[in-house]
C-alpha positions, 0 to 999 in steps of 0.5 A: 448409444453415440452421443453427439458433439453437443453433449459433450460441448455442453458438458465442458461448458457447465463445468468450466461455468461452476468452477469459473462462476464464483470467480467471475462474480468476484471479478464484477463485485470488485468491478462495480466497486471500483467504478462506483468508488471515488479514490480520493475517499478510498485513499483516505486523501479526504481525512487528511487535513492541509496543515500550514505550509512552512514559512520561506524566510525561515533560517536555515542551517546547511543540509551539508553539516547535518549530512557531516553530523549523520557521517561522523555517526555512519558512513555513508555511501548514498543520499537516497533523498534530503527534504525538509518536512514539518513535525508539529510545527518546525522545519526538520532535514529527513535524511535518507541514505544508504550506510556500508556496513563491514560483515565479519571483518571481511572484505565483503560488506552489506548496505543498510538504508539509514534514515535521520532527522535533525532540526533544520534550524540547528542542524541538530541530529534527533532520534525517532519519534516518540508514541506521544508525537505520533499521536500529535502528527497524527491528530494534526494531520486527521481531519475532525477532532476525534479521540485516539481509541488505539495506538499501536508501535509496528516493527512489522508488517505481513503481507496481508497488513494494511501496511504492508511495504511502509517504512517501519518501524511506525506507529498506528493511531487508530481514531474513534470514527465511523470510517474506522481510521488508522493513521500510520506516522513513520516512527524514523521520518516523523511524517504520516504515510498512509490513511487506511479506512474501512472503504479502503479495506473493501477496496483491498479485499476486493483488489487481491479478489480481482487479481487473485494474489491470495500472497501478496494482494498486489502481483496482477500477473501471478500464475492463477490469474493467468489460468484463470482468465484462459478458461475463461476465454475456454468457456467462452467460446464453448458457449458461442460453439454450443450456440452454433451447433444447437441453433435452429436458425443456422441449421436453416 
C-alpha cells in the first residue's frame, strides 16, 4: 500500500519535534527567566556597597617613579593601564603592564603581562594581598554586615567556574547569606571583580541552556546551536506543510 505525502511530512515532523522539544523548553525557561529578571540583581550590583570616593587633595607621588621602581624589577614593554584605586582606605597606582622575558638565552623572547601595586603617597612597591585583606575588601565592599562562612585562594579557574577568564590569583570570600555570595577580590590588583550569587548561577546555567556551549557557557555561534536552530526552522515549516496538505479548508 502507497502511503501518502502526509504520512511521511507527519513522520518527519514528530521526530525533529521530540529530539527539538526539550531544547525548545530550555530555550523559553531561560527566555522568561531572563525578561522576567532585574540585571542589577543578577550581576550582584545591589550587593556592593558605594564606599567613600577618595579625596582630590590627597598627595600624590608621580605615576613615573612607581613606574621606574616596577623597571628597576622587570623590563617593561607596555603599560596596559595605570589607575589609582582604593584598598581599605588609601590611595594605591595598580599597575599593569607587559614585561619581556628572555626564553632559553635565545634571540626568541615571550611577553608576561605584570601587575603592581605601590602606595601612591610613597610611591612604594607592595606585594599581593593577604587572605586577611581580602577579607577587609570584601566585607567593606559587601553590602550587609554578614559573617565570612569560607574563603577560598583560586590559582585557577575551569571553564564552568564562576569565575572564569578573572584575573588570578584571587580570593573567594563566601558570606553567610541567603543569596549565597561570593566575592572574588584580585590577590595581585587588590580590588573586587566579581559578585556571584545564586540568581546569577540560574542565570548562567541557564545561559550555557540557551546557547548550548556545554564548553565554554559563553560562545553564542558554536556549531550545535547553529544546527539546532535549522532544525528548528526544518520543523517548522514541516508544520505549516503538514497544515496545508491535511486542511479541510484548502482542499475546498
Amino acid at each position: 500500500m502507497k502511503r501518502s505525502k502526509q504520512y511521511y511530512i507527519r513522520k518527519f515532523h514528530r521526530v525533529l519535534g521530540l529530539l527539538l522539544g526539550i531544547q525548545f523548553m530550555m530555550w523559553t525557561t531561560g527566555g522568561l527567566y531572563f525578561s522576567w529578571s532585574n540585571m542589577d540583581e543578577i550581576h550582584g550590583d545591589y550587593e556592593q556597597k558605594r564606599v567613600p570616593l577618595l579625596p582630590s587633595n590627597d598627595s600624590l607621588v608621580s605615576p613615573a617613579q612607581v613606574l621606574r621602581s616596577i623597571s628597576a624589577l622587570h623590563q617593561i614593554d607596555s603599560l596596559v593601564s595605570l589607575q589609582v584605586v582604593d584598598i581599605l582606605g588609601r590611595p594605591y597606582y595598580q599597575v599593569r603592564c607587559i614585561s619581556a622575558l628572555e626564553k632559553n638565552s635565545s634571540s626568541n623572547h615571550h611577553a608576561e603581562a605584570m601587575e603592581h601595586l605601590a602606595d601612591a603617597r610613597t610611591g612604594a612597591l607592595r606585594g599581593p594581598l593577604s587572605e586577611q585583606e581580602a577579607i577587609q575588601v570584601a566585607q567593606r565592599h559587601f553590602v550587609v554586615d554578614a559573617a565570612v562562612k569560607k574563603v577560598e585562594y583560586l590559582e585557577s579557574t575551569h571553564a564552568h567556574h564562576e569565575y572564569r577568564s578573572g584575573p588570578l590569583p584571587a580570593y573567594a570570600v563566601q558570606f553567610d547569606h541567603p543569596s549565597q555570595a561570593v566575592v572574588y577580590v584580585a590577590a595581585s590588583l587588590g580590588t573586587v571583580q566579581k559578585v556571584r550569587n545564586d540568581k546569577w548561577r540560574i542565570f548562567d546555567f541557564l545561559w550555557m541552556m540557551h546557547t548550548m556551549d556545554y564548553e565554554s557557557r559563553d560562545e553564542f555561534g558554536n556549531i550545535l546551536l547553529r544546527v539546532f536552530s535549522i532544525f528548528g526552522l526544518i520543523t517548522v515549516f514541516s508544520g505549516f506543510a503538514l497544515f496545508f496538505v491535511t486542511s479541510k479548508w484548502l482542499k475546498k
